[in-house]
N, C-alpha and C positions, 0 to 999 in steps of 0.2 A: 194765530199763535206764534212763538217763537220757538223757533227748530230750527236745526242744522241743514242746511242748503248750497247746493253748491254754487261760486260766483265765476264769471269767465269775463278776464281780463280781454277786451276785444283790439285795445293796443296792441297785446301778446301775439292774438290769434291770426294765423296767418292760414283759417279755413280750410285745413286740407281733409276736416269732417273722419278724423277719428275716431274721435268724441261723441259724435251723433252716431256715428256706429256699435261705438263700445254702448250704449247707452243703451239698457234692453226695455228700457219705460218705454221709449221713446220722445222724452220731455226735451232731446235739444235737434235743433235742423240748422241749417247753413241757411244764413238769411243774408243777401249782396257781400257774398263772400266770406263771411264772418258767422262763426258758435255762436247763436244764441240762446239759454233757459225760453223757451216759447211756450210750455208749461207746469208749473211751479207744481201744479198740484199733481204731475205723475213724476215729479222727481223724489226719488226715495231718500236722497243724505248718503246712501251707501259708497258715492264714490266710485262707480265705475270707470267714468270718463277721465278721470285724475291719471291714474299711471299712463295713458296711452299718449298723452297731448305730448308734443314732440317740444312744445315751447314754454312748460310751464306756466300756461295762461289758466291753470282751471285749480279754485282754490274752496278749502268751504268757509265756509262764515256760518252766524247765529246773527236771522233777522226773523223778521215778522213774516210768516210765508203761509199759504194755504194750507191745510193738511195733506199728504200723498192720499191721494186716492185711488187706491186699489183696483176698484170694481171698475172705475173709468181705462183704467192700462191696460185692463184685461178685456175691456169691452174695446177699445181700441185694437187693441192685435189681433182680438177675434175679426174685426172688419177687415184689417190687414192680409187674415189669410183667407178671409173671405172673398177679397179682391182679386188675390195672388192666384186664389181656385177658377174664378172664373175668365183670369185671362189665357190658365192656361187651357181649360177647355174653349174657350173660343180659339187660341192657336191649333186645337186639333180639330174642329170642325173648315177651318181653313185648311189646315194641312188634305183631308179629308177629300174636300172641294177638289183644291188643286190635283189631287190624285184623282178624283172622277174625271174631271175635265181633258189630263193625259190619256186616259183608259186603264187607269191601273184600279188594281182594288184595295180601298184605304186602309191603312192599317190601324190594328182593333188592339187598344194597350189593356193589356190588365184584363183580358176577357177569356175563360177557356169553355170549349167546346161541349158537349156533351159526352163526344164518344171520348175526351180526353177523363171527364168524369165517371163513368164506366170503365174505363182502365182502372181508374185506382190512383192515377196522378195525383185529381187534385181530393183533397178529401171534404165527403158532404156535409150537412149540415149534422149530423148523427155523430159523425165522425170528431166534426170539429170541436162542439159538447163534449166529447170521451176527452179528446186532447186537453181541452181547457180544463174540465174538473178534474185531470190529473196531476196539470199544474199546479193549481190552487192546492191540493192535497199536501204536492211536493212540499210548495213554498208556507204553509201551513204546519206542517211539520217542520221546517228548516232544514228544506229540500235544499238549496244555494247555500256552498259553505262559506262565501263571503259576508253572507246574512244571518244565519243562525247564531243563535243566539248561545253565549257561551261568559261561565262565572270562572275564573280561576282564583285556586288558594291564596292570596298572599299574604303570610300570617305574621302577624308583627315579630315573633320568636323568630322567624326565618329572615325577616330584612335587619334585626338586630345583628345576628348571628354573620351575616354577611358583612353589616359595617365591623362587626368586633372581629375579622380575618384578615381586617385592612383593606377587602372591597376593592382588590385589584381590580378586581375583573366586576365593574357593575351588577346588579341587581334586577333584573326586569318588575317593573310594581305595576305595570295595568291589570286590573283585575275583571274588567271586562272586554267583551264581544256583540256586534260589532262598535266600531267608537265613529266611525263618519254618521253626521248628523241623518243624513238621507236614508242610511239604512237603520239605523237604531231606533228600534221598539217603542212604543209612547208606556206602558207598562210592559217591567221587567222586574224579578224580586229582587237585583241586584241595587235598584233605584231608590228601595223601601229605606230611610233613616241614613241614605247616603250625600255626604259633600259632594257637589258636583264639579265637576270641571269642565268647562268650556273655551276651547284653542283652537289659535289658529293655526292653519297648517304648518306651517312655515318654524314657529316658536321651538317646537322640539329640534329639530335641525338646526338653530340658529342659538339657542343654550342647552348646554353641555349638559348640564346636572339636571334635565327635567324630568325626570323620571324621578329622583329622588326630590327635588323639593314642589315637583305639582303632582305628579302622580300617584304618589304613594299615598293613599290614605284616601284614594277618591275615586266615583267611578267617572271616567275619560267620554268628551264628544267632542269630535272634534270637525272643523269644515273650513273653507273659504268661499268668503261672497262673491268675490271675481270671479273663481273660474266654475264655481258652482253655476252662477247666477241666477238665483234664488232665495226668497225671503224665508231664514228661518225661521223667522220670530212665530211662525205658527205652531209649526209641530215644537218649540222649545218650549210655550205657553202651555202645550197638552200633558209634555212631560213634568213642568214643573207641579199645574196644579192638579196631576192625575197621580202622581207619589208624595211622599212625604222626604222631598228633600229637605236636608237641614243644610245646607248654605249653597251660595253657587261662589267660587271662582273664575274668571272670566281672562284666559292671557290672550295677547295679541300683540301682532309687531307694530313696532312706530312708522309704516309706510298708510299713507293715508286710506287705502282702499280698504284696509285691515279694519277701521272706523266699523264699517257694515256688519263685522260679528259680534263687535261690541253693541251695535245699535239696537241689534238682534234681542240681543242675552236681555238687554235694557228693558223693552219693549215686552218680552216676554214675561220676565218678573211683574211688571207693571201688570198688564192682562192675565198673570195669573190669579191675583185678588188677595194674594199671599204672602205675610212681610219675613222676608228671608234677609240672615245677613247675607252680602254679596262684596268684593271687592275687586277691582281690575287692576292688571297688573301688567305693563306695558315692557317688552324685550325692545332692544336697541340692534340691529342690524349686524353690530362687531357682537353680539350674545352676551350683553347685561341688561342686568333690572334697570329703570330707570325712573328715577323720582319721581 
């Protein structure tokens, strides 16, 4: 298929593996000193690696490329920490060792006692059940006031009345709670027959007026794929085809990595199965619209 893919200039690349770092697929490695794409199919299009390169050697293009595959990246990292787990218990069974072998007695990580559980230190399994299905309760309820879920007024008479005073002093127009994508609800009544909005972080701080000309009139989610690093195009697929949104708008900034919440929003619409109008709407870094 043809999709967006990243290319690395290996003239550019002057290997100091960034890039492969930035890269949380894990699709790029340092091969005789040089960035290489080594596989196509756990490169997401997202862009991660792009802002880090110190030489501008990494660029996207639209070619013929595998699909990203998911289940592969993830089965990959699961080896990864699978790997990471058993060297580091083997470093403690040497550690271990070499403590017998002085006469000392190895030390036991992460292990407590009985009579420390009899104190009341650590808490038993009885215990642990009370704690957890208290949380769950908590956060069930909208126990975290970062997360709870919350609708406020803003009533077109009110935002009129604001511009008709000459609007010295702005208008706040989000009418919902929470607006980062990670925390926001897949069903909410706020979602029911609403425009949606989709931003990057960055947009509000970078133009002036966004509160009046994206936010008003719309309920707000906002994220970034970089320092998120995370695909949202799942939970946005749940939210679009689990309400009845009537459109989505989609801003982001002109730095390439921003690409990823657009590709999101994209992807999302697509797997929802649902023809929504949509349009995206690109901020320029000095904070304008840009064609």
């Amino acid at each position: 298929m043809i999709r967006q893919i990243i290319h690395i200039d290996e003239e550019k690349c002057n290997g100091c593996g960034i890039c492969a770092n930035a890269c949380h697929e894990g699709a790029i490695d340092i091969v005789d000193g040089k960035a290489k794409l080594v596989r196509e199919n756990f490169c997401d299009g997202f862009g991660d690696c792009l802002p880090g390169c110190p030489m501008g050697a990494i660029t996207f293009e639209q070619r013929e490329a595998p699909d990203y595959d998911e289940a592969a990246v993830k089965a990959s990292k699961a080896s990864k920490a699978q790997a990471a787990a058993g060297a580091d218990t083997q470093e403690q069974l040497q550690d271990e060792k070499a403590a017998a072998g002085a006469g000392k007695a190895p030390e036991v990580k992460e292990a407590h006692t009985m009579s420390e559980q009899a104190m009341g230190l650590v808490p038993d399994d009885a215990k642990k059940a009370e704690i957890q299905a208290k949380m769950q309760q908590m956060h069930a309820g909208g126990g975290c006031p970062g997360s709870r879920i919350r609708q406020m007024n803003r009533s077109g008479e009110r935002a009129q009345a604001a511009e008709a005073a000459g609007a010295a002093k702005p208008m706040p127009m989000l009418t919902n709670w929470p607006v980062q994508i990670k925390l926001a609800p897949i069903k909410a009544p706020y979602f029911e027959g609403a425009k949606l909005l989709i931003a990057a972080d960055c947009t509000a701080y970078a133009y002036a007026a966004f509160h009046q000309d994206f936010i008003r009139g719309k309920v707000t989610l906002i994220g970034c794929p970089k320092l998120d690093a995370i695909d949202y195009s799942e939970k946005l697929t749940q939210i679009i085809a689990q309400n009845e949104i009537q459109s989505v708008t989609i801003v982001r900034m002109e730095v390439p990595c921003c690409g990823g919440l657009e590709m999101a929003a994209k992807k999302a619409l697509q797997a929802s199965g649902k023809f929504i109008p949509w349009q995206v709407v690109t901020i320029s870094i000095d904070g304008h619209i840009m064609d």
